[in-house]
Backbone bond lengths (Angstrom), bond angles and torsions (degrees), N, CA, C in turn:
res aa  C-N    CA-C-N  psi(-1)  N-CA   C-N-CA  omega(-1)  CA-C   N-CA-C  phi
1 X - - - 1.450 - - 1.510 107.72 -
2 X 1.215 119.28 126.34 1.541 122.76 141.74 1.375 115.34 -173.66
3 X 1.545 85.21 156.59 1.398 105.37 -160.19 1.828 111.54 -117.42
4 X 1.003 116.57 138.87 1.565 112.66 -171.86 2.028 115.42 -111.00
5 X 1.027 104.54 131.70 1.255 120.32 -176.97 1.733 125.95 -96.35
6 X 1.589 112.81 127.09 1.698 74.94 163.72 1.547 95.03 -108.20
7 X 1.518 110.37 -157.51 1.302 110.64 -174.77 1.807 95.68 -112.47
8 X 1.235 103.26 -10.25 1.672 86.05 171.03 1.302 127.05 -81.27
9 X 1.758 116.71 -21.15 1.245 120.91 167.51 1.963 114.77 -86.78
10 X 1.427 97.55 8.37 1.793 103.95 166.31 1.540 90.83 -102.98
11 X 0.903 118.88 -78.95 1.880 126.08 -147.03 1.438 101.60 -112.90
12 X 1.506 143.76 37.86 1.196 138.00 173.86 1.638 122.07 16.00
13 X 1.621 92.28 53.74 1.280 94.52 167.96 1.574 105.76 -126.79
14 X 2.046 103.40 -173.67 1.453 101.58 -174.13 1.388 114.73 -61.79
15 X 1.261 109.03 173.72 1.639 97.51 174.28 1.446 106.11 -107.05
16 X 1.369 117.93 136.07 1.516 126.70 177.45 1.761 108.60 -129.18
17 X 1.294 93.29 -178.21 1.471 95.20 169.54 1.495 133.21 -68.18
18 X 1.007 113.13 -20.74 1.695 140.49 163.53 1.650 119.20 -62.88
19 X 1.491 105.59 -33.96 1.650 117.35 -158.82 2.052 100.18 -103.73
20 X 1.081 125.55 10.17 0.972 144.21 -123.97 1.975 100.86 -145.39
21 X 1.488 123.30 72.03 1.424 141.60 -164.02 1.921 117.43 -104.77
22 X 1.162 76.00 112.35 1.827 68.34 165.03 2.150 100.91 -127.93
23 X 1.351 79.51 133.65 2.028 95.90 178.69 1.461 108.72 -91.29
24 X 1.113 92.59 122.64 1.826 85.28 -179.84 1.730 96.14 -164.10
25 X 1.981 91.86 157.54 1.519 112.41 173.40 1.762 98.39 -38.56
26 X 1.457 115.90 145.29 1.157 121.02 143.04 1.687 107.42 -43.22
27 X 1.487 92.05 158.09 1.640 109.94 156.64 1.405 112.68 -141.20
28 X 1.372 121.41 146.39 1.450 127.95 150.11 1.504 124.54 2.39
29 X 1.303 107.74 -71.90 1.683 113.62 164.12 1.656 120.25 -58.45
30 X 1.185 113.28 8.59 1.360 105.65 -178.91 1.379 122.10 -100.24
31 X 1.649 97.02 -4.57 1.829 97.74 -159.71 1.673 111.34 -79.16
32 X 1.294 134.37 -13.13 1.533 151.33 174.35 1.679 90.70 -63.47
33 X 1.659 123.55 -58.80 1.092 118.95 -171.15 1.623 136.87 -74.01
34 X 1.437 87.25 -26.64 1.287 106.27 -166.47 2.174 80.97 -82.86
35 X 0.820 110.86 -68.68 1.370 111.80 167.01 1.935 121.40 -11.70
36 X 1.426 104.72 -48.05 1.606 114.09 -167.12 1.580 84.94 -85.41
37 X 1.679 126.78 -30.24 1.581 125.87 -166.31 1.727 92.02 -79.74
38 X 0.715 125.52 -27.76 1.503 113.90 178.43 1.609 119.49 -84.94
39 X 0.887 116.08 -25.60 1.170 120.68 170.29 1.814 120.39 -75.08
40 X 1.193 100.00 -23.19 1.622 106.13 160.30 1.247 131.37 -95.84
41 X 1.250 94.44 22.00 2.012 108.51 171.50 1.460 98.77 -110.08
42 X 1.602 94.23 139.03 1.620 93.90 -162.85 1.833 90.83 -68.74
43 X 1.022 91.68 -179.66 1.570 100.09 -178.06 1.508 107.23 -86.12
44 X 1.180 129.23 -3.75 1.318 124.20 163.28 1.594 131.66 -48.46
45 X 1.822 83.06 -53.97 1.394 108.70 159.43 1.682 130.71 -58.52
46 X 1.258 95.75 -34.86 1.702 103.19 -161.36 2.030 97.01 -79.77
47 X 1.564 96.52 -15.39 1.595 90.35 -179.35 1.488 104.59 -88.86
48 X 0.829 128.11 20.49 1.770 128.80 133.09 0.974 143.81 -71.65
49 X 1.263 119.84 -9.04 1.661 144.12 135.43 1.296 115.64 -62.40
50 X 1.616 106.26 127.38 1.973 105.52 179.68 1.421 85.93 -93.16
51 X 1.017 149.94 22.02 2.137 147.40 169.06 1.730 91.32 -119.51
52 X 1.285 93.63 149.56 1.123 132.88 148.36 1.755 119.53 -52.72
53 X 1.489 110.04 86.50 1.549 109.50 -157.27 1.892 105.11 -77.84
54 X 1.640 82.92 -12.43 1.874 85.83 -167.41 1.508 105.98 -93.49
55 X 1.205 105.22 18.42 1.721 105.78 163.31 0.863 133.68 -103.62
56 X 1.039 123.52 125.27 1.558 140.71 -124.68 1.792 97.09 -100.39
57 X 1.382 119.30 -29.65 1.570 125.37 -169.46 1.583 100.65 -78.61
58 X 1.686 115.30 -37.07 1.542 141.71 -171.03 1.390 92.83 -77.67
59 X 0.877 163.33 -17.63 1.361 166.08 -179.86 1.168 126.23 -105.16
60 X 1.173 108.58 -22.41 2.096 130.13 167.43 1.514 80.08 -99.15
61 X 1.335 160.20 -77.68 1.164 125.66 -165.80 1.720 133.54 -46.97
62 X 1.344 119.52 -44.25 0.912 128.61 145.88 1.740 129.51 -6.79
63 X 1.453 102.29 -37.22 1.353 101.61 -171.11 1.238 112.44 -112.79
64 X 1.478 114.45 22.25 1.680 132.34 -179.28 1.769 91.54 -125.66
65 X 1.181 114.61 -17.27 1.217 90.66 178.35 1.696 143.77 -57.73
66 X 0.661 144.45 100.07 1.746 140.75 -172.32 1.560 116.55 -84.77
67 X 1.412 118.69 0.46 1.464 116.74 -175.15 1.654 104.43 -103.28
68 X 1.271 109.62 -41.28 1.753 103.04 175.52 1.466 111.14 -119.99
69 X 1.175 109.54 154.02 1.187 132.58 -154.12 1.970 88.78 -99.98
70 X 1.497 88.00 114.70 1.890 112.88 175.76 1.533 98.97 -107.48
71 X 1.205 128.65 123.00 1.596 142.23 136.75 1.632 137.73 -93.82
72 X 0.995 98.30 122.93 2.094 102.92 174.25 1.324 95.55 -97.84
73 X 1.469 108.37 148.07 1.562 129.79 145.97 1.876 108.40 -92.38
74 X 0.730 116.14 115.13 1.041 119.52 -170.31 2.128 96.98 -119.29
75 X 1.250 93.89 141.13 1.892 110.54 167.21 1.410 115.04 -77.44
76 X 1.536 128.98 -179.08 1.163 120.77 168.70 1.505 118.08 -71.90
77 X 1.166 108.84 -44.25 1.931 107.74 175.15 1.428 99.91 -81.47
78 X 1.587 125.35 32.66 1.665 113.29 145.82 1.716 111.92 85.17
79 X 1.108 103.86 1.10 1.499 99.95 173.59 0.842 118.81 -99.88
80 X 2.013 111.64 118.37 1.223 124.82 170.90 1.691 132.27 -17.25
81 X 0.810 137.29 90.47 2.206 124.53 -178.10 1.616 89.17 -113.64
82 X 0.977 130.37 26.32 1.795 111.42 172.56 1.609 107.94 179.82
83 X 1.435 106.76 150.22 1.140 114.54 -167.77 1.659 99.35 -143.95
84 X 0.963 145.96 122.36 1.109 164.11 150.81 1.935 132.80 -108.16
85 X 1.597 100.88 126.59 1.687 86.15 -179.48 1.524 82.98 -145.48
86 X 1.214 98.15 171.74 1.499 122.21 156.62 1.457 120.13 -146.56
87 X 1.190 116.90 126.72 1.599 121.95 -136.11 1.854 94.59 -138.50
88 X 1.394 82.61 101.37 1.951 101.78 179.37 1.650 116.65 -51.45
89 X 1.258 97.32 111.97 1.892 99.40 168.50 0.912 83.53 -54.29
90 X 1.800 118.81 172.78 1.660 152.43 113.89 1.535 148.80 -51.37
91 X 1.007 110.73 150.56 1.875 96.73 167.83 1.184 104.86 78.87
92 X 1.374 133.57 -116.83 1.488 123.79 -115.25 1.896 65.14 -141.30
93 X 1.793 129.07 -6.90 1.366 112.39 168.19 1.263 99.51 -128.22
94 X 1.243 128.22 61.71 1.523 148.20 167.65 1.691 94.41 -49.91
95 X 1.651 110.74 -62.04 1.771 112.70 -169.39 1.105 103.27 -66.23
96 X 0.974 138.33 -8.12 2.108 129.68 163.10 1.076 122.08 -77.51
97 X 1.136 127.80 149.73 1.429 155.92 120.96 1.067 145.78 -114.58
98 X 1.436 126.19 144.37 1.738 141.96 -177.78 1.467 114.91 -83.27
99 X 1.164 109.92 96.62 1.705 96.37 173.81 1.841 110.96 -85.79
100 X 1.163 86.69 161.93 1.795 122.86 -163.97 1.199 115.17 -107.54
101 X 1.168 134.28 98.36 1.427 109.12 176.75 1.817 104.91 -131.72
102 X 1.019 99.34 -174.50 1.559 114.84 -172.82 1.907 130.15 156.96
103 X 1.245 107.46 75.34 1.310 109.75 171.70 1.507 119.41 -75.28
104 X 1.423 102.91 163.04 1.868 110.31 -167.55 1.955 91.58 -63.20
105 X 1.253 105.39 174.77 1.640 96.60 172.25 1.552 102.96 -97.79
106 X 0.945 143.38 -15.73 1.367 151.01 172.09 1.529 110.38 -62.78
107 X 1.207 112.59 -5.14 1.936 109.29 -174.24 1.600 85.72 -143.36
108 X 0.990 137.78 23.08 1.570 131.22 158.83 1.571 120.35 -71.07
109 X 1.439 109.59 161.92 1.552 100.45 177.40 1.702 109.32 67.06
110 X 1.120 117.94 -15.95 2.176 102.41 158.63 1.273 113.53 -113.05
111 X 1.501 124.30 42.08 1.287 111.39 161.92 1.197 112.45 106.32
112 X 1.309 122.04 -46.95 1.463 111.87 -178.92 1.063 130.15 -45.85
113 X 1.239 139.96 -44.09 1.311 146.34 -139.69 1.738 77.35 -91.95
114 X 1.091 135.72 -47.50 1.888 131.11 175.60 1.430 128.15 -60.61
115 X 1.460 103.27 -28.81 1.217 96.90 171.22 1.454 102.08 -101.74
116 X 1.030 157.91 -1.71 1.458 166.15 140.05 1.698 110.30 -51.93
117 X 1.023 109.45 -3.96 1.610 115.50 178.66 1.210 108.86 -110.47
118 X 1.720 109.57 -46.59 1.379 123.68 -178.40 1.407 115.91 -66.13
119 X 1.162 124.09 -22.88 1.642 142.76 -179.94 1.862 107.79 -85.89
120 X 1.285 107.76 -41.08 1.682 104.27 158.79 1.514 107.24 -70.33
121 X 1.114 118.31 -69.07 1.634 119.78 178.96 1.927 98.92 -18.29
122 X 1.020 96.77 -70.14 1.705 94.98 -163.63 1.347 113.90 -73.64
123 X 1.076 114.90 -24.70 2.225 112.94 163.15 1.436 106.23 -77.51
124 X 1.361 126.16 -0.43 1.660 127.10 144.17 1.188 125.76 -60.51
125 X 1.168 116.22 -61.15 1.146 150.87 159.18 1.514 113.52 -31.11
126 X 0.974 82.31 -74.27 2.168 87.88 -171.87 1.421 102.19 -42.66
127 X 1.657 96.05 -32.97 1.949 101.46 -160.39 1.416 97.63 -85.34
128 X 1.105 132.47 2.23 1.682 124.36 162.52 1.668 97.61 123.99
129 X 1.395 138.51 4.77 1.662 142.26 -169.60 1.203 89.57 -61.20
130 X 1.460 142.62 118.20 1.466 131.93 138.69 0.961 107.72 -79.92
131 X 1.364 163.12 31.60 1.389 157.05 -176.22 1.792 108.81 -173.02
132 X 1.030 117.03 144.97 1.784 121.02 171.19 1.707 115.58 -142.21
133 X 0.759 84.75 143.23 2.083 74.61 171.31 1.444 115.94 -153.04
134 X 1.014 114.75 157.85 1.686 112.83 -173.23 1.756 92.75 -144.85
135 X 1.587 92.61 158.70 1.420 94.86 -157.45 2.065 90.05 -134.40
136 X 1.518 96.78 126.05 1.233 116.18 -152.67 1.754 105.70 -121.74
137 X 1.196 109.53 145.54 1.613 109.82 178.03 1.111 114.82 -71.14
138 X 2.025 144.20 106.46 1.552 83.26 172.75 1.287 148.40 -89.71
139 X 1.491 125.53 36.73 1.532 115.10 157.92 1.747 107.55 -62.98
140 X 1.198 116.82 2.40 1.710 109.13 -157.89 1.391 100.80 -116.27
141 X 2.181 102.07 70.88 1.202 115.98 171.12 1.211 141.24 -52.97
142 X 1.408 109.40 -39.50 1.367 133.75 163.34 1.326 116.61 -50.55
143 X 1.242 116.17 -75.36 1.780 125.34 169.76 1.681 97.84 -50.53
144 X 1.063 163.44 -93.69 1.512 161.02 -152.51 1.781 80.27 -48.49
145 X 1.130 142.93 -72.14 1.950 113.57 -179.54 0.730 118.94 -26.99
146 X 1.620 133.86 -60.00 1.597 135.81 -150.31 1.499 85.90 -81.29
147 X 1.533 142.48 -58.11 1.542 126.85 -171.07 1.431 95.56 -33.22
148 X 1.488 103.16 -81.53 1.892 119.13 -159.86 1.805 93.68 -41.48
149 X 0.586 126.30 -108.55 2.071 121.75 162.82 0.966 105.14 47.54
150 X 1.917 120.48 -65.01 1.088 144.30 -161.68 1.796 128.21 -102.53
151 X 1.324 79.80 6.27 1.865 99.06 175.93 1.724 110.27 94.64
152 X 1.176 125.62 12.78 1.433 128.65 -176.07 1.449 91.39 -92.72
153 X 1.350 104.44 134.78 1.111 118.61 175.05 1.634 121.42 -112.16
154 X 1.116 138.61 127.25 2.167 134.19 172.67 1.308 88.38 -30.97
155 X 1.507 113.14 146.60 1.122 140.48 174.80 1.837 117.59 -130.54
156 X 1.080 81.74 -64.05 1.616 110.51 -172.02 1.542 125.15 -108.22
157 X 1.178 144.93 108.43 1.265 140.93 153.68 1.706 129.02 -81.34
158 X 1.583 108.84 94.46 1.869 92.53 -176.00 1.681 94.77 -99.31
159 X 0.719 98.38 138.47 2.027 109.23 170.07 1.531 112.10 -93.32
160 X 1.124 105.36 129.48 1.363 123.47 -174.59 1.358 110.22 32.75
161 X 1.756 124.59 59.75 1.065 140.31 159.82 1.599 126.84 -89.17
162 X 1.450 113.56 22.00 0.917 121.24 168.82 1.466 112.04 -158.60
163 X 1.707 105.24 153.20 1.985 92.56 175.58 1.204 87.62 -127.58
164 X 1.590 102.27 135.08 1.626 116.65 173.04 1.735 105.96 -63.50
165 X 1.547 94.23 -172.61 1.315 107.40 160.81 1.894 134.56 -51.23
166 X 1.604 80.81 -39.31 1.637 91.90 -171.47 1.651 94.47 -88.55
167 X 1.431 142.69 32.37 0.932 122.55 -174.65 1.622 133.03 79.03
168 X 1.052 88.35 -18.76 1.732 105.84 -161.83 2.084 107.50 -64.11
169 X 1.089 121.21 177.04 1.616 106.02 164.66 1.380 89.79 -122.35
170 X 1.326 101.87 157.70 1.763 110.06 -171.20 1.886 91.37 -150.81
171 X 1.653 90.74 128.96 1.745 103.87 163.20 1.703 129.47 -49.35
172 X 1.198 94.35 120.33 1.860 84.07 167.49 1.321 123.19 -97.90
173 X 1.571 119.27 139.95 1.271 89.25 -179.39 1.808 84.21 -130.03
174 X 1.113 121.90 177.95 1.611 143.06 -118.45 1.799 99.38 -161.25
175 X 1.276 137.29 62.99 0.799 140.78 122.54 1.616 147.12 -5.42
176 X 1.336 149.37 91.57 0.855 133.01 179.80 1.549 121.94 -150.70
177 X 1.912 121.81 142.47 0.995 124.13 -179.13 1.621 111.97 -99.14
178 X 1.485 92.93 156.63 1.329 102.06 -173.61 1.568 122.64 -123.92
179 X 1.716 116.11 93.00 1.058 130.08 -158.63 1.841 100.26 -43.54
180 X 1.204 154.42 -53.93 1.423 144.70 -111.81 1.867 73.21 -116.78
181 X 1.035 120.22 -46.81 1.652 122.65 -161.66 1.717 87.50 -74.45
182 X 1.284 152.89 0.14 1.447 134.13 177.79 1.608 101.29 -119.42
183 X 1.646 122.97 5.92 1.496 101.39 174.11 1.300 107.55 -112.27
């Protein structure tokens, strides 16, 4: 799979070397990079991952994986800006999956991070996912649009199911699309 982007048909801007995306399966050669791309997400971000993103062995596994579906956004000179997965429960929730997301903050706000979701969403899918869900803050009005945007619908409300950085408790809310209800 991949799919190519420019940035003028995301964010109506010029096109440069920066603005300039291709989405695609991880590969083998990616785990050094994808590695240096995680490490430049503030850690705010990276605690949206239930793994350990800064492990370096967990990230070379990643690219042997065959059960969930891993995506890079990658630029024209090859640098990682996006990471997307959706990663199959088991058992008795075989038809689920959790999507993953996380774009660089420097390419936020033109689209990517939506169509980089929407491109895992559907390599779920193909692979048999009737169901997906992503699990969202809610102060994180903006991000809960682009889900709903994309056919995810509120699911879930947990209250003070999470403590930020500052200590604080913050709502989760639980999002999810439903492959058989969108064809």
């Amino acid at each position: 799979m991949s799919c190519f982007l420019k940035a003028m048909e995301m964010d109506g801007g010029p096109m440069n070397e920066k603005s300039w995306f291709e989405i695609r399966k991880i590969e083998g050669t990616d785990a050094p990079q994808l590695a240096r791309f995680f490490q430049g997400i503030a850690e705010t971000d990276r605690n949206f991952f239930k793994e350990d993103v800064l492990d370096s062995h967990l990230i070379s596994s990643w690219t042997t994986d065959d059960v969930n579906h891993r995506l890079v956004a990658t630029t024209k000179g090859n640098d990682i800006v996006g990471y997307a997965a959706t990663l199959a429960m088991g058992g008795w929730e075989s038809h689920v999956g959790e999507l993953r997301l996380v774009v660089a903050p420097d390419q936020r706000g033109k689209g990517l991070g939506g169509t980089l979701a929407k491109a895992a969403v559907d390599a779920g899918v193909k692979k048999g996912l009737k169901k997906v869900f992503v699990e969202v803050l809610a102060p994180q009005t903006p991000v809960k649009r682009v889900f709903e945007s994309m056919g995810f619908v509120p699911e879930a409300l947990f209250r003070n199911q999470v403590i930020d950085r500052s200590g604080a408790f913050q709502d989760l809310i639980v999002l999810s699309y439903f492959a058989d209800e969108k064809m």
